[in-house]
N, CA, C and O atoms as CSV, one atom per row, in Angstrom:
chain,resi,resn,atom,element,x,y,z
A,1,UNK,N,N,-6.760,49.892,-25.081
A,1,UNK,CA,C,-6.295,49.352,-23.825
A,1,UNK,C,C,-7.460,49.022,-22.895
A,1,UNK,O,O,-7.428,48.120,-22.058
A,2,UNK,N,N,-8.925,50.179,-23.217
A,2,UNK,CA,C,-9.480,49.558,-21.701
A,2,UNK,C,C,-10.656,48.638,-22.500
A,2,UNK,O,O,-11.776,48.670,-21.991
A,3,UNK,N,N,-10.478,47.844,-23.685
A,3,UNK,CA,C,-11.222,46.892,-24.072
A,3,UNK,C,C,-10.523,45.612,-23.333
A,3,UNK,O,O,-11.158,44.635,-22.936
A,4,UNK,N,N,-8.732,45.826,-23.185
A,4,UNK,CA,C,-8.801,44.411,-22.332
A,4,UNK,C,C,-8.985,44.140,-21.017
A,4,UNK,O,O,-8.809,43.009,-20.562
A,5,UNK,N,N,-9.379,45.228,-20.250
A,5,UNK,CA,C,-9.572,45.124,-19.108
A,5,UNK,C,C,-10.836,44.767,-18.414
A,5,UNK,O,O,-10.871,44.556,-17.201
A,6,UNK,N,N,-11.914,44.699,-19.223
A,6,UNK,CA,C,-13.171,43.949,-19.203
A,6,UNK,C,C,-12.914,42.125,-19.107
A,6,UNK,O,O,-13.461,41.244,-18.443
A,7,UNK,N,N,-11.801,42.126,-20.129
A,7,UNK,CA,C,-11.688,40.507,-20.526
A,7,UNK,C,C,-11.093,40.316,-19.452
A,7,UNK,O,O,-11.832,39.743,-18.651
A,8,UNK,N,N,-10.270,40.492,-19.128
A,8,UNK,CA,C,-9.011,40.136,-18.110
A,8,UNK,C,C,-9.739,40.322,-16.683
A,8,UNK,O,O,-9.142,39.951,-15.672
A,9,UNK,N,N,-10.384,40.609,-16.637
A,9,UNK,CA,C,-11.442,40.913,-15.085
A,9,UNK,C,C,-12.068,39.509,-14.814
A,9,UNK,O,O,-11.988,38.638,-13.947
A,10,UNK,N,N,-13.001,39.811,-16.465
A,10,UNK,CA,C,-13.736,38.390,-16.594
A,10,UNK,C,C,-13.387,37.358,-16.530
A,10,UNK,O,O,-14.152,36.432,-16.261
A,11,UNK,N,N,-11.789,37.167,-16.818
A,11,UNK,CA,C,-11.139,35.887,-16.807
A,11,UNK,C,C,-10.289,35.683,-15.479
A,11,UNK,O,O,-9.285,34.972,-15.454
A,12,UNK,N,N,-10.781,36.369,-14.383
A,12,UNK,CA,C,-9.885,36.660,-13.422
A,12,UNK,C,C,-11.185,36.277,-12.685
A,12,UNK,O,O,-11.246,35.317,-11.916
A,13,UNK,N,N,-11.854,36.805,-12.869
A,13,UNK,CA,C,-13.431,36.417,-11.846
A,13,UNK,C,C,-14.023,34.707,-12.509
A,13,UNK,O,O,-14.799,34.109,-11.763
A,14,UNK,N,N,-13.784,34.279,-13.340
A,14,UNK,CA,C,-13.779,32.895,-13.999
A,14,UNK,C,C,-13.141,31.719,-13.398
A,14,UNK,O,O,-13.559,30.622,-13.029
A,15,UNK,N,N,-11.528,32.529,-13.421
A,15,UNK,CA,C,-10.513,31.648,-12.221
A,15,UNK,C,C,-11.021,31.424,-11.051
A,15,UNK,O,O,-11.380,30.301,-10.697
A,16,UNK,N,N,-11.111,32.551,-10.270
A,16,UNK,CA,C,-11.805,32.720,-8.783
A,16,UNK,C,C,-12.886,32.036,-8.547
A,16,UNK,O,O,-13.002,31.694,-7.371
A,17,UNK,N,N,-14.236,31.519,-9.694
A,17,UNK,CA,C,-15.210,31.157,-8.968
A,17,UNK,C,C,-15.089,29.466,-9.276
A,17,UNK,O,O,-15.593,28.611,-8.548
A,18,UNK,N,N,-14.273,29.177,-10.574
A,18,UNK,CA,C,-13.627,28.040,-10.705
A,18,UNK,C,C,-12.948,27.301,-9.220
A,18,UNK,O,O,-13.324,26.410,-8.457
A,19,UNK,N,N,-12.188,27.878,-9.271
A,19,UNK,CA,C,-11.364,27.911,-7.996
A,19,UNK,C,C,-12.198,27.111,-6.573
A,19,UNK,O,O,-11.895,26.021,-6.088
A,20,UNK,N,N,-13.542,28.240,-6.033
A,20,UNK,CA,C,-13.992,28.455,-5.248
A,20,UNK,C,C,-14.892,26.804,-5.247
A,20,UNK,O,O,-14.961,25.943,-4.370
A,21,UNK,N,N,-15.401,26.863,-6.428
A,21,UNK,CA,C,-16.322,25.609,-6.675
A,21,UNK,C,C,-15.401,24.600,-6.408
A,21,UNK,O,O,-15.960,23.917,-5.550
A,22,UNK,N,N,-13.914,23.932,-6.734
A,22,UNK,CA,C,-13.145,23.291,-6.748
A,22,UNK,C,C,-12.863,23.234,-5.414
A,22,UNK,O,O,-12.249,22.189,-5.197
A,23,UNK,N,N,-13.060,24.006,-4.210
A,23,UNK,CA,C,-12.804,23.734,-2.774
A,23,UNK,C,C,-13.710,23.413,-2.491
A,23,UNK,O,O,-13.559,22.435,-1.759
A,24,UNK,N,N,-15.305,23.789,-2.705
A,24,UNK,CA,C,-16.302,23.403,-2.111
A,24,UNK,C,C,-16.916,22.338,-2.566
A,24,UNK,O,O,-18.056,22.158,-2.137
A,25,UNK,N,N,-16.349,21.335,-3.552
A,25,UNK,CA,C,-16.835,20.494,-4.303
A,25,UNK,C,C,-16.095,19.659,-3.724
A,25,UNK,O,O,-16.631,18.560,-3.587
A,26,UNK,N,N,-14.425,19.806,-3.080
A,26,UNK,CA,C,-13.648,18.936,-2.472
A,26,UNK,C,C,-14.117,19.087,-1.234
A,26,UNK,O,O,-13.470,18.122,-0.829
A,27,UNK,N,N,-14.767,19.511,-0.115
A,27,UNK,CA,C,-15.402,20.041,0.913
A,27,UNK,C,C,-16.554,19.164,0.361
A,27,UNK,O,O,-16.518,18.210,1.138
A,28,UNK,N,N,-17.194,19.006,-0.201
A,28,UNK,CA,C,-18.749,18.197,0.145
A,28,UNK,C,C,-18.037,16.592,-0.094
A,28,UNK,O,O,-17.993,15.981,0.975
A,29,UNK,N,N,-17.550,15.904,-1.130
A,29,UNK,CA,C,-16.652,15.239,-1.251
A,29,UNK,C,C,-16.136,14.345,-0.096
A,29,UNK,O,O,-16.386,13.162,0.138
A,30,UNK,N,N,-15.152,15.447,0.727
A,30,UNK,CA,C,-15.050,14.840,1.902
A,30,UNK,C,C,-15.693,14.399,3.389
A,30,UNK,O,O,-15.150,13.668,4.216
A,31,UNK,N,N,-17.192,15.143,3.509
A,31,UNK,CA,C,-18.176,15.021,4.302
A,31,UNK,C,C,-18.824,14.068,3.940
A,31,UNK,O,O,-19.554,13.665,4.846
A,32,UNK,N,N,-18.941,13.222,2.559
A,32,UNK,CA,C,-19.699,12.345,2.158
A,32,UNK,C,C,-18.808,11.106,3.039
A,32,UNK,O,O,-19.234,9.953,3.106
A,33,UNK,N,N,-18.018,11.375,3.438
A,33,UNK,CA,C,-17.145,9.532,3.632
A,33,UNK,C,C,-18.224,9.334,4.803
A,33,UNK,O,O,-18.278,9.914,5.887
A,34,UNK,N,N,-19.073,8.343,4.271
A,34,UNK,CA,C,-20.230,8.358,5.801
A,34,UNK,C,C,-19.751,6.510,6.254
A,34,UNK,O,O,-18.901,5.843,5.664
A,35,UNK,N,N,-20.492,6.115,7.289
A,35,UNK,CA,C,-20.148,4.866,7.728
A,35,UNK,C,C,-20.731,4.128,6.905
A,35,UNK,O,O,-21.625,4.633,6.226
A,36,UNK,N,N,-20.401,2.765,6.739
A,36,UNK,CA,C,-20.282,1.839,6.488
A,36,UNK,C,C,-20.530,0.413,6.747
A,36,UNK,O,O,-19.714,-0.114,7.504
A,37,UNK,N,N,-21.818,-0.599,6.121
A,37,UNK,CA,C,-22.276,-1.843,6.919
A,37,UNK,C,C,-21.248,-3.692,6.115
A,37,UNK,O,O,-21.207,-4.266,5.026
A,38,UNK,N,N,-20.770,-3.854,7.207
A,38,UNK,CA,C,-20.786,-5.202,6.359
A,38,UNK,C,C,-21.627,-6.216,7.045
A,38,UNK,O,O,-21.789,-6.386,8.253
A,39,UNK,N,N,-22.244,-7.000,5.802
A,39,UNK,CA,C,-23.492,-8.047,6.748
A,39,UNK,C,C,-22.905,-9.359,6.285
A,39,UNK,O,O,-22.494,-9.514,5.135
A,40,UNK,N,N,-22.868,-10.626,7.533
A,40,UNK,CA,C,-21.709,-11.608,7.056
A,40,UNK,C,C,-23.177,-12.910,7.128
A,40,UNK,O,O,-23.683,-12.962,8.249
A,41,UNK,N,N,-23.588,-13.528,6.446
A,41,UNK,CA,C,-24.366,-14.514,6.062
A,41,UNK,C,C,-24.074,-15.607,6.494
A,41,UNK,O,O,-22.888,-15.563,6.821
A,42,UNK,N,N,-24.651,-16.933,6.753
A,42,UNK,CA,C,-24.149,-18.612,6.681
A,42,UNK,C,C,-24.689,-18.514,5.077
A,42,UNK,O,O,-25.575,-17.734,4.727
A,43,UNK,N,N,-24.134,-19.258,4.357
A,43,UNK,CA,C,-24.554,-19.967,2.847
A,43,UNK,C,C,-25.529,-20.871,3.314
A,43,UNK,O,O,-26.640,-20.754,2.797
A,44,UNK,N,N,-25.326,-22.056,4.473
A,44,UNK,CA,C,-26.644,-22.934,3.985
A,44,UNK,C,C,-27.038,-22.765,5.749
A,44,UNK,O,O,-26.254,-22.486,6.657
A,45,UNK,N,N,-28.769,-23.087,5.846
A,45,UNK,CA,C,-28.906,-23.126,7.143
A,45,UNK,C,C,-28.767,-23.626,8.096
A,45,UNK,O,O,-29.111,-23.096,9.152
A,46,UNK,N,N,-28.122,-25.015,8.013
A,46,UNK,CA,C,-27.099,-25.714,9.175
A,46,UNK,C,C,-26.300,-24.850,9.859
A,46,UNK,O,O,-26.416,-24.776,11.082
A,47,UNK,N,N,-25.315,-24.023,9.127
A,47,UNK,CA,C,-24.457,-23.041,9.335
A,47,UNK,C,C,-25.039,-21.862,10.313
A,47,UNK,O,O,-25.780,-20.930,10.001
A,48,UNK,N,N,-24.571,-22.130,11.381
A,48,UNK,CA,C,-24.509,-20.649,12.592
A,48,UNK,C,C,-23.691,-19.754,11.705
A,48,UNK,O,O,-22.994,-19.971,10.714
A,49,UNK,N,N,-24.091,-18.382,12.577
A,49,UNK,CA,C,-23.682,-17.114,12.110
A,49,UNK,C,C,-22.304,-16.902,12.854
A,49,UNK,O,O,-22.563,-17.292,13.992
A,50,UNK,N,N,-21.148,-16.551,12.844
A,50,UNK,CA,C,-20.110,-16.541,13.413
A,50,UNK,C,C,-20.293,-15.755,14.466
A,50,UNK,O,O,-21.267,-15.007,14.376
A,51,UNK,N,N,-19.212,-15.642,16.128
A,51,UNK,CA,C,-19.708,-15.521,17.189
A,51,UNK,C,C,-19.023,-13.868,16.856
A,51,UNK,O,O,-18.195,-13.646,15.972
A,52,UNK,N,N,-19.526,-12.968,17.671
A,52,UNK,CA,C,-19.053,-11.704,17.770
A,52,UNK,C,C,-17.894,-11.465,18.169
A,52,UNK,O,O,-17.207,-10.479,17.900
A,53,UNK,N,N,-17.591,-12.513,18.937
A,53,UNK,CA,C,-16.217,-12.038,19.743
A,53,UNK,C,C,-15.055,-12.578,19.084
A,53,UNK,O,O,-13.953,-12.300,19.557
A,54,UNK,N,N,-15.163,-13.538,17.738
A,54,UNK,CA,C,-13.886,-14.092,17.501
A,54,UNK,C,C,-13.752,-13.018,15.547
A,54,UNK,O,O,-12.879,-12.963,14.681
A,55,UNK,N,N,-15.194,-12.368,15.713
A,55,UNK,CA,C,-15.125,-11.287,14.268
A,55,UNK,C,C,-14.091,-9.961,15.140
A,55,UNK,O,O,-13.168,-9.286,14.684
A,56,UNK,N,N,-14.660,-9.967,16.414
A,56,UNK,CA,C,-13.695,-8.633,16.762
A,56,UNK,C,C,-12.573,-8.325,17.276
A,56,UNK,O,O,-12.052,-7.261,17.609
A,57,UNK,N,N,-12.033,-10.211,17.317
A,57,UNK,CA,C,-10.697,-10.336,17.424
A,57,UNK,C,C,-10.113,-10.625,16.155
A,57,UNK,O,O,-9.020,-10.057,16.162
A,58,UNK,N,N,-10.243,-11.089,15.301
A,58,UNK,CA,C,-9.735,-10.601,14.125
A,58,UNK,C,C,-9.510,-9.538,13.281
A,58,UNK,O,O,-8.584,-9.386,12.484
A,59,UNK,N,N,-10.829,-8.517,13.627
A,59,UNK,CA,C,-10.846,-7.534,13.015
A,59,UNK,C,C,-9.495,-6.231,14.466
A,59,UNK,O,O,-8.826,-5.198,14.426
A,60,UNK,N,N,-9.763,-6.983,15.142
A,60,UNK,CA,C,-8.680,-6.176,16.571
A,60,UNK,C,C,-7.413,-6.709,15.970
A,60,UNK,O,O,-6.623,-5.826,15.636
A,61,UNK,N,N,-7.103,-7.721,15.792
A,61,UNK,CA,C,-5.358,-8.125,15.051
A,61,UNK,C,C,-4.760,-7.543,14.205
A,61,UNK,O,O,-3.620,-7.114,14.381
A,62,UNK,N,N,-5.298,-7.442,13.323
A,62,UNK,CA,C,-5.239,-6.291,12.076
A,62,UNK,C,C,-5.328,-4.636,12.104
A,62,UNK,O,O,-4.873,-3.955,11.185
A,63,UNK,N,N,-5.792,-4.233,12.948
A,63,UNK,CA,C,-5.939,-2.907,13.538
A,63,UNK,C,C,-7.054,-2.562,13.051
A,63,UNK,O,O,-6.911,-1.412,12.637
A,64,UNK,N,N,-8.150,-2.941,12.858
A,64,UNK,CA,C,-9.528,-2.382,12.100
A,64,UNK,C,C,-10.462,-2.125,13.121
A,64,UNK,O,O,-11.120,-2.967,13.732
A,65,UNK,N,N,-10.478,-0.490,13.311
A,65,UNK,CA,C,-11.921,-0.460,14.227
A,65,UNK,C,C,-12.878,-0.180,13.360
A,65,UNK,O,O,-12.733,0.274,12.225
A,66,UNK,N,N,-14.212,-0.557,14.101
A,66,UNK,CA,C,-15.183,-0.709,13.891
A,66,UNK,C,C,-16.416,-0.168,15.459
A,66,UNK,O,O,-16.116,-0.238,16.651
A,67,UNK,N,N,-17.508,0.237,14.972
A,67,UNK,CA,C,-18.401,0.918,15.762
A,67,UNK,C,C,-18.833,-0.290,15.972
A,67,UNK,O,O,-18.368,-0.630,17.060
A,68,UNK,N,N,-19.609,-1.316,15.433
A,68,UNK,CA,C,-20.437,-1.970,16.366
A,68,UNK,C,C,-20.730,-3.448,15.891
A,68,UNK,O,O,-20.544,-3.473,14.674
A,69,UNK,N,N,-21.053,-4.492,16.285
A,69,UNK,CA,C,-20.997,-5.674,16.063
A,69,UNK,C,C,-22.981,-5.914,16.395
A,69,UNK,O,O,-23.478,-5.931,17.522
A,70,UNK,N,N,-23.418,-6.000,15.657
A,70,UNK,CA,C,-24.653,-6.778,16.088
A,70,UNK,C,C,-25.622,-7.601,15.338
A,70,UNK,O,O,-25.962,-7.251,14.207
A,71,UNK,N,N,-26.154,-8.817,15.963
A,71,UNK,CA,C,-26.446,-9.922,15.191
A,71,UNK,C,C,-27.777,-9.583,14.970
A,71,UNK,O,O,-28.309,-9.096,15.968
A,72,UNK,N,N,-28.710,-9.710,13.685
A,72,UNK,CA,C,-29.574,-9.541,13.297
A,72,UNK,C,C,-30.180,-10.860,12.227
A,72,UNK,O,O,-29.684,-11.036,11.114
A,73,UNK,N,N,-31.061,-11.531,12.650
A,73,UNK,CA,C,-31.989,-12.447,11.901
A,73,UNK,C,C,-31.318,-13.449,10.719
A,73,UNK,O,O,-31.512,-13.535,9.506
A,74,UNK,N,N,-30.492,-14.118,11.598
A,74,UNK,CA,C,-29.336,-15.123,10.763
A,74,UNK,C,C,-28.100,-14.243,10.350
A,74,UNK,O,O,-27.261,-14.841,9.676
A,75,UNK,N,N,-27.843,-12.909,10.642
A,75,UNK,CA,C,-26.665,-12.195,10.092
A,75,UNK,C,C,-26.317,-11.324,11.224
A,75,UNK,O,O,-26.961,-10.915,12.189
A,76,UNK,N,N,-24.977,-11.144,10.776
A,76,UNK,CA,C,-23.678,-10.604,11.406
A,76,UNK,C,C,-23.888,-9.313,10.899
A,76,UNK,O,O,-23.925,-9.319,9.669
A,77,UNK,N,N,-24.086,-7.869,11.564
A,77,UNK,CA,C,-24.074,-6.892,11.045
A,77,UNK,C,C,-22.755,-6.116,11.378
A,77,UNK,O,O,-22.625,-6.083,12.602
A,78,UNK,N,N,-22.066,-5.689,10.944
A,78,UNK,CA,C,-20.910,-4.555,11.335
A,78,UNK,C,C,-20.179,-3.347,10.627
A,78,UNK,O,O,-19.294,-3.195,9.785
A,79,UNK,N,N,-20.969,-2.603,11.371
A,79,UNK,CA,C,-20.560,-1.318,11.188
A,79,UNK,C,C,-19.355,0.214,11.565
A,79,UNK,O,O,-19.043,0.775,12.615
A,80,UNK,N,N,-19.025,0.399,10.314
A,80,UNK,CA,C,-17.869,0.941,10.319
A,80,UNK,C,C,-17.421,2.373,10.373
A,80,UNK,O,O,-18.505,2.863,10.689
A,81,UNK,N,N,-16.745,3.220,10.305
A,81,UNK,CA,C,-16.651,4.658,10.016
A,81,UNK,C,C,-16.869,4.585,8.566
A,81,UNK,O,O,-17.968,5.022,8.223
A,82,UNK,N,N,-15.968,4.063,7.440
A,82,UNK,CA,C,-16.184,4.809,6.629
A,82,UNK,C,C,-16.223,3.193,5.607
A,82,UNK,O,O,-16.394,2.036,5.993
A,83,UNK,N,N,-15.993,3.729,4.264
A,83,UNK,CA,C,-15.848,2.503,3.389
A,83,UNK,C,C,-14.591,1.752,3.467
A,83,UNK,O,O,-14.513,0.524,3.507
A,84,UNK,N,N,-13.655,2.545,3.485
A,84,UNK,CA,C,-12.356,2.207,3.468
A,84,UNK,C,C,-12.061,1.216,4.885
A,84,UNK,O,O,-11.370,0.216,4.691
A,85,UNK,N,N,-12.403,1.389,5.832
A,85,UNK,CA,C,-12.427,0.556,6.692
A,85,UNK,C,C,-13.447,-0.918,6.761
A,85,UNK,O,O,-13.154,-1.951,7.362
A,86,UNK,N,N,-14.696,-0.658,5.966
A,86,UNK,CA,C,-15.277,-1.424,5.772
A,86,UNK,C,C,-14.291,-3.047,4.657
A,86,UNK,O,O,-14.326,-4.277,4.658
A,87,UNK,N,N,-13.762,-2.242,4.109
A,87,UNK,CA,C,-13.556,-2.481,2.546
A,87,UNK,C,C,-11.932,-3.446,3.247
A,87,UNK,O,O,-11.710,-4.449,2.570
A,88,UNK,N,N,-11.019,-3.258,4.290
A,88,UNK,CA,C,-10.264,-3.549,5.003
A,88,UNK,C,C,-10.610,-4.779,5.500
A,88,UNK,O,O,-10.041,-5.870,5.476
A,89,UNK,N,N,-11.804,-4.340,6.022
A,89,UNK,CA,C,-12.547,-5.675,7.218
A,89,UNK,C,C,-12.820,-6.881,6.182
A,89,UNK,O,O,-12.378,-8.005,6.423
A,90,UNK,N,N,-13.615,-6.584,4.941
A,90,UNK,CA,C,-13.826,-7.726,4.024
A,90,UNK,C,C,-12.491,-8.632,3.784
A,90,UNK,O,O,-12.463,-9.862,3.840
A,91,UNK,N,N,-11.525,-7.876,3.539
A,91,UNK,CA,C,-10.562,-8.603,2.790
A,91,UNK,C,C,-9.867,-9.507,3.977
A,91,UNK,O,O,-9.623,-10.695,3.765
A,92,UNK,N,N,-9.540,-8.836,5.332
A,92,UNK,CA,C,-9.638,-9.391,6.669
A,92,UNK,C,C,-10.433,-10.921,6.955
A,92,UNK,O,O,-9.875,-11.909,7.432
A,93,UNK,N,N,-11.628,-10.848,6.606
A,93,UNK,CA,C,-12.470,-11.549,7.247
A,93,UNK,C,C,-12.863,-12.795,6.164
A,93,UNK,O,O,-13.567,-13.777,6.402
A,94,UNK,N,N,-12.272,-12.486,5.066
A,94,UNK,CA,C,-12.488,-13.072,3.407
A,94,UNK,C,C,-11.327,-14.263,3.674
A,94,UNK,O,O,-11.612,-15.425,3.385
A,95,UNK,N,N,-9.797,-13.881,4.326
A,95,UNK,CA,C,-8.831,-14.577,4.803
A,95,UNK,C,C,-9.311,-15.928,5.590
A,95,UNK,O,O,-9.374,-17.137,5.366
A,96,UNK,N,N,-9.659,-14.863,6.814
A,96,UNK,CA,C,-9.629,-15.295,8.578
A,96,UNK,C,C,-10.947,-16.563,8.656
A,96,UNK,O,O,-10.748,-17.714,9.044
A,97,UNK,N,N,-11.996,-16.135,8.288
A,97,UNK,CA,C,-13.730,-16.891,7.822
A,97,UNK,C,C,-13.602,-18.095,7.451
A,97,UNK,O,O,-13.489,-18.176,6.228
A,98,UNK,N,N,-13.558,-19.505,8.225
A,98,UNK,CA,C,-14.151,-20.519,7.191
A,98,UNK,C,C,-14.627,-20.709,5.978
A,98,UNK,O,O,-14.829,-19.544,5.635
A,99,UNK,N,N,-14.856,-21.185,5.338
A,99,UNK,CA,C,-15.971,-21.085,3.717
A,99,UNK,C,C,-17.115,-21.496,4.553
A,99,UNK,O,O,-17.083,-22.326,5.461
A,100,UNK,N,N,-18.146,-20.808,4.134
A,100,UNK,CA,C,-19.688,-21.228,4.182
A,100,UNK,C,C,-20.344,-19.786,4.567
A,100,UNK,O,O,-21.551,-19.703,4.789
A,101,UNK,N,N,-19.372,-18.518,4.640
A,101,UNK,CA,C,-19.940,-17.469,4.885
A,101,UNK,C,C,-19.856,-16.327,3.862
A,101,UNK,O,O,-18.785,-15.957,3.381
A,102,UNK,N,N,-21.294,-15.680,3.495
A,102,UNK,CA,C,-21.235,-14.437,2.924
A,102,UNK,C,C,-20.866,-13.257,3.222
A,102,UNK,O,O,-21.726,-12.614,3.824
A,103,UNK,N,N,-19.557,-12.545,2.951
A,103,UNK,CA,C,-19.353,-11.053,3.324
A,103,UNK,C,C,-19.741,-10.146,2.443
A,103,UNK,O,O,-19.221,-10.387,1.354
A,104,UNK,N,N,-20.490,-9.118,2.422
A,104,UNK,CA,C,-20.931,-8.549,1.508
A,104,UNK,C,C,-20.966,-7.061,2.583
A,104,UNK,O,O,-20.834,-6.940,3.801
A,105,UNK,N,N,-21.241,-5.927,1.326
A,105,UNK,CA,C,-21.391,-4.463,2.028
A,105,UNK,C,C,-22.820,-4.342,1.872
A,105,UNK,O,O,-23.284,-4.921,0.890
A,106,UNK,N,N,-23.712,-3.645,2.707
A,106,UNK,CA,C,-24.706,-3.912,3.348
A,106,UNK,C,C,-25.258,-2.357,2.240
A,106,UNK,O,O,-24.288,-1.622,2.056
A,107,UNK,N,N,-26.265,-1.954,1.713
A,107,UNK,CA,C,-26.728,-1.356,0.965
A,107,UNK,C,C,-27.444,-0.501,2.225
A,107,UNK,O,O,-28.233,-1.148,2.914
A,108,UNK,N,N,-27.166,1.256,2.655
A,108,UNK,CA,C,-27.869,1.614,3.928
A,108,UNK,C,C,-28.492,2.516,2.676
A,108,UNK,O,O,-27.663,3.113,1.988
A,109,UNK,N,N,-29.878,2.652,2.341
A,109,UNK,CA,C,-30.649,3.679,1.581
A,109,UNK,C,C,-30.812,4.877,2.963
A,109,UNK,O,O,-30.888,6.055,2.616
A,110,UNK,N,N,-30.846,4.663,4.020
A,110,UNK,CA,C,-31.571,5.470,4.649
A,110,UNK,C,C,-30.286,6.722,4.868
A,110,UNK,O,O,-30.640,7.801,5.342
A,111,UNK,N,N,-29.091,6.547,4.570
A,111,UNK,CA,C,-28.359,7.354,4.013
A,111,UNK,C,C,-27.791,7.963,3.048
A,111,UNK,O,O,-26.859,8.766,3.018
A,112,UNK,N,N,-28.616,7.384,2.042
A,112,UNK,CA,C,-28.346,7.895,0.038
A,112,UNK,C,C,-29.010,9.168,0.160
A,112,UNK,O,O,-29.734,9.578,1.067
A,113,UNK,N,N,-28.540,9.873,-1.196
A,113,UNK,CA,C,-29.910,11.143,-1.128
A,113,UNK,C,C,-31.124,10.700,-1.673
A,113,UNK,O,O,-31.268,9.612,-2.231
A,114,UNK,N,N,-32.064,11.612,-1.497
A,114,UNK,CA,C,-33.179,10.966,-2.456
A,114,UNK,C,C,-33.402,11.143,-3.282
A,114,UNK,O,O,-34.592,10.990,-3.557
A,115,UNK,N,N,-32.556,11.562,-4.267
A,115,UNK,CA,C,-32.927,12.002,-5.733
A,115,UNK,C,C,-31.776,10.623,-5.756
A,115,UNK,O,O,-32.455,9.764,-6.318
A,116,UNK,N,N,-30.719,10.121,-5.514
A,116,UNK,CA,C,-30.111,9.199,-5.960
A,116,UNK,C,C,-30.804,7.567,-5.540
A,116,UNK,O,O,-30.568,6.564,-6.213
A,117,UNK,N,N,-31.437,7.575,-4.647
A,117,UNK,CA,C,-32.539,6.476,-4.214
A,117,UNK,C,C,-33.309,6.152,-5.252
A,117,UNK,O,O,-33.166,5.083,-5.846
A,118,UNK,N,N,-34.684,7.518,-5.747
A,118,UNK,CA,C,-35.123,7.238,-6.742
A,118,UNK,C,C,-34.714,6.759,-8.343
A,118,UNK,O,O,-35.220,5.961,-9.131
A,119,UNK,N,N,-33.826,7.445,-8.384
A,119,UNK,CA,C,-32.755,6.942,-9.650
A,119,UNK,C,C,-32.658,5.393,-9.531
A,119,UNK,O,O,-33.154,4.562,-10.292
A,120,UNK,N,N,-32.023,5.215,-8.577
A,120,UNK,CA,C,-31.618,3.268,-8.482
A,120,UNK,C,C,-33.016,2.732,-7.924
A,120,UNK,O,O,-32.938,1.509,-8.042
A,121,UNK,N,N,-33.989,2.986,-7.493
A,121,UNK,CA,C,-35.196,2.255,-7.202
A,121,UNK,C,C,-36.292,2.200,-8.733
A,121,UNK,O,O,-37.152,1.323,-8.816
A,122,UNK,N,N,-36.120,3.146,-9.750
A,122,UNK,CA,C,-37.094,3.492,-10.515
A,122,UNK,C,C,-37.014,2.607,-11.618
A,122,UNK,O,O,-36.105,3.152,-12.244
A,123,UNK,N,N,-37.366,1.532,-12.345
A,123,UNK,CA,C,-36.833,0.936,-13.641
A,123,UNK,C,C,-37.295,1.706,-14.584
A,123,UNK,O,O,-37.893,2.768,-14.409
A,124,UNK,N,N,-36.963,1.061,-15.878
A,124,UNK,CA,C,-37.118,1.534,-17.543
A,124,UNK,C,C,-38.682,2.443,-17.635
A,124,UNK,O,O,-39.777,2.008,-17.991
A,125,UNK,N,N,-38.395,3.530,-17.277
A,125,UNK,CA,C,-39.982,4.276,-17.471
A,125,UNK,C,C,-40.073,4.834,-19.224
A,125,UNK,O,O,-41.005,5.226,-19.925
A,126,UNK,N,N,-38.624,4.632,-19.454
A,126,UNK,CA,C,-38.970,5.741,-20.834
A,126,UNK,C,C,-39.025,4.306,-22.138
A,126,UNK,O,O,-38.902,3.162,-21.698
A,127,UNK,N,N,-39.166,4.462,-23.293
A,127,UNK,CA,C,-39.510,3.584,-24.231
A,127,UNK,C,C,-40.624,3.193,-24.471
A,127,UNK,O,O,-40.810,2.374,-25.371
């Protein structure tokens, strides 16, 4: 009898730290939802950059907030809470947009980790 009570401990303390990892893994998980850039382009350079105030009335019609609107060196920058809102605004603005403009999600490294930076910055070292 007290050979199974070693196992049954062990498999009881197995559950528990299973368990424990499974909240704190859903806990980091959910702290990751960080903000979000979309940067809106002209395709050719004739093409102005669209005005701020008619991106944040569209993106206001639809119910999409957004932190901040600001124009940067031929582009539309706008930034969001999270992806999911970002990811809203594209499909929004993909509609609403003339053709001649690029919507794309804006790549922020200065919020990746850095072991995942180096990974995607490093090419073919091995072979």
């Amino acid at each position: 009898m007290e050979l199974h009570r070693p196992f049954v401990r062990g498999l009881i303390m197995g559950l528990f730290a299973v368990a424990l990892f499974g909240m704190l893994f859903y806990g980091w998980v959910t702290l990751q939802n960080r903000e979000s850039t979309l940067a809106i382009r002209p395709i050719a350079q004739n093409v102005s950059v669209p005005d701020g105030f008619s991106i944040w009335h569209h993106l206001d019609a639809n119910g999409i907030h957004f932190k901040s609107i600001t124009p940067l060196n031929d582009t539309l920058l706008i930034k969001f809470e999270s992806s999911s809102q970002s990811a809203a605004a594209k499909a929004v603005l993909d509609r609403t947009l003339p053709q001649g403009y690029i919507i794309a999600l804006q790549d922020d490294d200065s919020q990746a980790s850095a072991w995942l930076v180096r990974l995607r910055d490093t090419t073919h070292r091995f072979g």
